[in-house]
N, C-alpha and C positions, 0 to 999 in steps of 0.2 A: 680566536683571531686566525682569518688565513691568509697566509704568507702569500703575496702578490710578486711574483718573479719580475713581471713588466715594471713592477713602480720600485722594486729595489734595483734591477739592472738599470732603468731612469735615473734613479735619484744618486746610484752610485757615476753615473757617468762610465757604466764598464763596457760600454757596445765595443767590440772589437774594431782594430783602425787596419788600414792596408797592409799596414805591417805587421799584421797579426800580434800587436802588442796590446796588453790593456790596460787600462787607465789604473792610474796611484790608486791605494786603498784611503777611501775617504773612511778613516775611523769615528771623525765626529755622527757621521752620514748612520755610521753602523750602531754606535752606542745611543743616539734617540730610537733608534729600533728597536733595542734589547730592553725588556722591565727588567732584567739584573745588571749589574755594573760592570762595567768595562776596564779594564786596568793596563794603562799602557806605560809604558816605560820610567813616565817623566809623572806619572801619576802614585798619592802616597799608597802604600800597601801594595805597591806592585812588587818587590822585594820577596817581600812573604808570597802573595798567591801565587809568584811563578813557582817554584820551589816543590818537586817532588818528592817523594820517599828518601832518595836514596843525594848521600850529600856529595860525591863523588860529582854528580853533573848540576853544581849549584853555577857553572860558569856559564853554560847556559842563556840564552835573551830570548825568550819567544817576543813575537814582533807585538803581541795582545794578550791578555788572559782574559776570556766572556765567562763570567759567575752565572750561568743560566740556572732562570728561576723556572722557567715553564718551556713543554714542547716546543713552542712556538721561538723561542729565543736560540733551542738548537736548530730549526729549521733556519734561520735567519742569518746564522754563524755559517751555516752550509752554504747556503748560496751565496753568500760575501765572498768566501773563498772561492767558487768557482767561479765567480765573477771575475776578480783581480786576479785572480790565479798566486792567491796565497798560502802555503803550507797550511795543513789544518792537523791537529792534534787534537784525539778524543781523552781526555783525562778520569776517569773516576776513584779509583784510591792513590795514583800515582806511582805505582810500583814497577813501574817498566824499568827492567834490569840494565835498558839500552839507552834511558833518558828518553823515549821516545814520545811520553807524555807531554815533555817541556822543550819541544824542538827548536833551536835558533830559530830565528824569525820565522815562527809558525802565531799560529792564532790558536791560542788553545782555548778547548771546549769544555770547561769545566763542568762537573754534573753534581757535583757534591750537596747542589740545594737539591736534586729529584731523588730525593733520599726514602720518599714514604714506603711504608712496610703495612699490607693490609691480607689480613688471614682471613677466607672465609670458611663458613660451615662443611664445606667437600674438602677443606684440606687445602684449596688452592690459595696461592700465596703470589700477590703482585705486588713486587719488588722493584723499588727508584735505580735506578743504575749509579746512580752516584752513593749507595747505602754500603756501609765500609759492614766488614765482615761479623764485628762484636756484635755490633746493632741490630746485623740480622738474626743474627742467632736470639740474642733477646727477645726480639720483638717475637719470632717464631715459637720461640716457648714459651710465652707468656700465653699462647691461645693452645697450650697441650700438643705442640708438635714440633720437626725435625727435617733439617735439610742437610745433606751431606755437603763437608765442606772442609777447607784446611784452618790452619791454625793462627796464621799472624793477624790480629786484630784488624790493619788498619787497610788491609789488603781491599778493595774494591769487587763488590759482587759481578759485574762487567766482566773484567777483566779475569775473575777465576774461572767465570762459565763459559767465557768465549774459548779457553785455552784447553777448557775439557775439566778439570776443576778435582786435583786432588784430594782426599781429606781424609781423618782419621776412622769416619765410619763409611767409607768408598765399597772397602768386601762385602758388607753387610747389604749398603743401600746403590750402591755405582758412584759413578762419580756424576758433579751438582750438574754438568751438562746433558745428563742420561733424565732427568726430574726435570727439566724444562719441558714446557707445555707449549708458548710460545711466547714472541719477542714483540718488542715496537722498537722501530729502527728507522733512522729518518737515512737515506740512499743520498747518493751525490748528487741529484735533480731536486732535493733537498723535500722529496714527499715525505711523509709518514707514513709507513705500511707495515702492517701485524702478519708475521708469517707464523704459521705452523705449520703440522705434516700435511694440512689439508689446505691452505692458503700460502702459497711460492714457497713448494716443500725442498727443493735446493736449497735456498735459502736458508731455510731453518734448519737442515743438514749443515750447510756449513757453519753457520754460526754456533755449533755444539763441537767444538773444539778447532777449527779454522783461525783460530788468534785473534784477538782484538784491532781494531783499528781499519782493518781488510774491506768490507764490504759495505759500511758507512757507519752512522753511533745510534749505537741503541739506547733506547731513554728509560725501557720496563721490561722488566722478566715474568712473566709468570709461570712458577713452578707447583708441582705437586709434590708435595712432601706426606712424613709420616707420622703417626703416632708416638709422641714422646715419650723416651723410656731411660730407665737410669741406666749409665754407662759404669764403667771401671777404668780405670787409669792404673795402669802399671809402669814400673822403671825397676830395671836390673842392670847393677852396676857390675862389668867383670873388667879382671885384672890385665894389663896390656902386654901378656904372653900368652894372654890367652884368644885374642884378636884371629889369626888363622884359621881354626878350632871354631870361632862362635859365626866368621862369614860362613864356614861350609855348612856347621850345623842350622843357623838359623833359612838359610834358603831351602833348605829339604826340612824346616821345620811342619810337620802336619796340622794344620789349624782349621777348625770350621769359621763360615766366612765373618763369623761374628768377632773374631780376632783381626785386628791391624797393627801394625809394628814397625816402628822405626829404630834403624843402628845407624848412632851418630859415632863420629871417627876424629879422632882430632891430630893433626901434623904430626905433636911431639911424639914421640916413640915411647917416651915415659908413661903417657898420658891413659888412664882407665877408659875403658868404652860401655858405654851404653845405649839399652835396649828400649827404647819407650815405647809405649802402645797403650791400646783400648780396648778394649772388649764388652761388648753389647749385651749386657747383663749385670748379674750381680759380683759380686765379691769373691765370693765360694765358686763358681765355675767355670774364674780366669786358673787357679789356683793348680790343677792339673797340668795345663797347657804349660805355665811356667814350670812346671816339675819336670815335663818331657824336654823343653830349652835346657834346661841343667844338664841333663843327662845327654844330651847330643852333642855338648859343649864338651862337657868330660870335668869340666871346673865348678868347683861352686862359686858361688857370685860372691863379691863385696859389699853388697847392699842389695834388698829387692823391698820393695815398696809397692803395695797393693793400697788402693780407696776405692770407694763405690759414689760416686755424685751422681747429681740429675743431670740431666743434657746439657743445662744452660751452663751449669755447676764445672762439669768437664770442658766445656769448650772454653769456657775464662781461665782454668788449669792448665790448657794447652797455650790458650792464649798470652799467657804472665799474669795474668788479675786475679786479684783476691777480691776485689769489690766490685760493687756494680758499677760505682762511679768509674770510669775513663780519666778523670782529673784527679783522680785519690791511685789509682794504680798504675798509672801511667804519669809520672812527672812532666813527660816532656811533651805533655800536650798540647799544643798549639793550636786553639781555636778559630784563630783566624786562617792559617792554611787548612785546619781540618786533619792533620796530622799527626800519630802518635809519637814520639820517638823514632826517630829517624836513624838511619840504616849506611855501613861506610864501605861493604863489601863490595866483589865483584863476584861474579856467579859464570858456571856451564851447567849441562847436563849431558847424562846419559841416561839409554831405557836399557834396562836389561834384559835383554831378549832369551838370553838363555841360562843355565844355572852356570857359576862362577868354574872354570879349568882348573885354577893355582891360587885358591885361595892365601897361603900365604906370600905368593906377588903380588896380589892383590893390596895385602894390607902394607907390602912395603912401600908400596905405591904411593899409596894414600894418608902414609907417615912421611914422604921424604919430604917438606917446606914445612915449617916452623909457620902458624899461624894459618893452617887451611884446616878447612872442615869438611867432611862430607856425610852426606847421610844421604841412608837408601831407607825409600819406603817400599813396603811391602802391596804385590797386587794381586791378581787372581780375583776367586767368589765373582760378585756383582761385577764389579771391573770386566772380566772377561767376559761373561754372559751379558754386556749391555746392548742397546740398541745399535743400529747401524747409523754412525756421526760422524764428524770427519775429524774425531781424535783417533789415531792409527795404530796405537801401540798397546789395546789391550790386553793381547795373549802374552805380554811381557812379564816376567818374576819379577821384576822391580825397577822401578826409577832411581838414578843417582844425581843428586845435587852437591857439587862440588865448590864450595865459595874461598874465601881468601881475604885477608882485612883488606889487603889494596893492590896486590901482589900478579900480574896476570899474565907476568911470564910463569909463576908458579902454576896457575889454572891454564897456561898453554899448553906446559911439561904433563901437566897430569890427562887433559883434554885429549892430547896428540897420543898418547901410552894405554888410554884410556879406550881409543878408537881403536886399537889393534885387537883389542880384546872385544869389544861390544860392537864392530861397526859403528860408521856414521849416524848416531842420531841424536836428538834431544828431543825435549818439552818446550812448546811454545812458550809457556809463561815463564820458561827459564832463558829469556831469548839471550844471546850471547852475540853480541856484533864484530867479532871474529871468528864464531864457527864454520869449519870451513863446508862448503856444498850446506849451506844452511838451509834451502829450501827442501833441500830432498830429506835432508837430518829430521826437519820438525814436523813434514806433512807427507814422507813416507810414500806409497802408492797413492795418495789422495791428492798430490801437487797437481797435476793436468786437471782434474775437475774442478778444485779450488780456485785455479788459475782462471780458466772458465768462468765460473759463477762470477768472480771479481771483474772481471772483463764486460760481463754483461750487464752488470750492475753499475761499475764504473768507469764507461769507456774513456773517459774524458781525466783519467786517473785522480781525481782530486785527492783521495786517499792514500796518496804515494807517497812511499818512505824508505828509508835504505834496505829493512827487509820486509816489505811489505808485499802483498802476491798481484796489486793493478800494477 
């Protein structure tokens, strides 16, 4: 099908009038257009499909929800909104920290049916934008191979590559934006057009860590991935005196890049801290590496735990699944939004730029509220040696993710204490809609050309949102 701009600015009646206003959204006008279902307000199941990740913005009304089944139904969503000049929202696992997915009276672009996952013989892998993260990884190891990527299952492939895409085998392999080959992205003139380095190479610069939602909705990724191979999963549990001791030692800890590591942190001051990671290989030659953590530490641990699984095996380990099934290890799955278990925190971040001053202010820090978490992942290797993309913060020692059950004066207090120490920055996919100078935070020296590409792409802003770069 090709989308005819004249017969839907016709048939919507949105020719612009003298007073530069445009005509109402004819929604009936828009749902005979769509092969997927339209869900508005007063329609059953609209309840559920508005509904993102996180429950905190269930109050929320988008003015539509479009289930797009084919290109052609996101093309159709695009220009409706530029038409009426109605908010648009690109949706694919729903994880926007900000509710940015489920915007009041927006139209959102659901993608959850462009889900296919097809491997071929060179390794290359073209991926639905609406295919949530478990799936990918399945589908990808079931043809003998591997894309780097992070851990929450239900997380939206979109949405991790647009932001730069952290994950547990990042030192190893980069991160899943560095493995992009190229996109298909339908633009606010509502074409469809496949960028890579060699076809609107801005383009595809930015959209390798430029944030989601920016420059119009991508429908397929095609990545190059690798050779699948058994992984190691470790966790070392140390004791909560010994928190000062294990930040200093684990960031001057020495590791080849086939080691990644995460130190989660929890409020209470009572509370034990742990080390998770993976290691790209077998059993036997995480088992050193952990030996030199001890000893930099200066404490022995209260539990250390080493396995060796296959790729697919690790990533449902990281992910909480013991089964293949989604419906057996995830209760709270919801097939009708397409949702695992849903999410009540609020979130910041930090990048670590440089190795920690005071590590034990650090952890006082990061113990004072009752009910916050934080956890720093480990960067370097791959990470730092990746391509030139518009994620900014490779030469960082580590990312800090800072959450909270519901609390965000707590995540202000540690935000603001947090900045004296590391400068103004974050991660995009951590968006936080009170960070302050948040443009400069998330996009770093890359904001004026970001700013650019978006501009050119979409002059007419259809893609505008409260921290969005049109």
């Amino acid at each position: 099908m090709t989308v005819s701009r004249r017969d839907l600015l016709v048939g919507l009646g949105a020719a612009m009038t003298g007073f530069g206003m445009a005509a109402p959204p004819d929604w009936d006008r828009l749902r005979r257009r769509l092969a997927g279902p339209l869900y508005l307000p007063q329609d059953p199941g609209y309840a559920t499909v508005r509904q993102g990740y996180f429950t905190i913005h269930d109050g929320q009304r988008p003015a539509a929800v479009a289930r797009c089944t084919r290109i052609e139904d996101v093309q159709v969503c695009v220009e409706f909104a530029a038409a009426t000049r109605t908010p648009v929202s690109a949706r694919s696992g729903g994880h926007s920290y900000a509710g940015y997915s489920t915007r009041d009276g927006s139209l959102v672009v659901d993608l959850s049916q462009l889900s296919g996952i097809q491997v071929y013989p060179d390794g290359t892998a073209v991926i639905g934008a609406g295919a949530q993260l478990i799936d990918v990884y399945a589908g990808i190891a079931q043809a003998g191979r591997l894309l780097p990527g992070g851990t929450c299952p239900s997380v939206g492939i979109a949405g991790l590559t647009l932001g730069g895409g952290i994950g547990v085998t990042a030192r190893k392999y980069g991160l899943t934006c560095d493995r992009l080959v190229s996109a298909q992205i339908v633009t606010a003139d509502s074409r469809l057009r496949t960028v890579s380095a060699v076809a609107e190479p801005e383009l595809f610069w930015a959209l390798r860590g430029g944030g989601g939602g920016n420059f119009g909705i991508v429908t397929s990724f095609t990545f190059q991935t690798f050779p699948a191979t058994d992984l190691t999963v470790f966790a070392v549990e140390f004791p909560p005196a010994a928190l000062p001791a294990l930040l200093h030692g684990w960031q001057s800890w020495p590791v080849p890049d086939e080691v990644w590591s995460n130190v989660s942190i929890q409020g209470d001051p009572q509370a034990t801290t742990w080390v998770d990671g993976c290691f790209v290989g077998s059993s036997s030659g995480v088992q050193p590496h952990l030996d030199k953590l001890t000893r930099l530490v200066g404490t022995q641990p209260l539990t250390r735990i080493v396995k060796q699984f296959s790729y697919f095996e690790a990533m449902r380990y990281f992910a909480g699944c013991s089964e293949l099934s989604l419906k057996e290890c995830h209760p709270g799955w919801n097939s009708d939004a397409g949702l695992l278990d849903r999410g009540s925190y609020v979130s910041t971040s930090r990048m670590i730029g440089a190795p920690l001053r005071d590590p034990a202010a650090t952890a006082a820090l990061l113990r004072s509220s009752p009910g916050l978490t934080t956890q720093f992942d480990s960067f370097g290797g791959a990470i730092a040696r990746g391509p030139d993309t518009a994620f900014p913060y490779r030469q960082s020692v580590a990312s800090m993710q800072i959450m909270h059950e519901s609390d965000r004066r707590a995540i202000a207090h540690v935000r603001d204490e947090a900045a004296r120490e590391f400068g103004q920055t974050g991660y995009i996919n951590y968006i936080d809609p009170q960070m302050p100078n948040w443009a400069q935070a998330y996009y770093g020296t890359n904001l004026a050309k970001l700013r650019s590409i978006a501009k050119r792409y979409d002059p007419g802003r259809v893609f505008a949102f409260a921290q969005g770069l049109s």
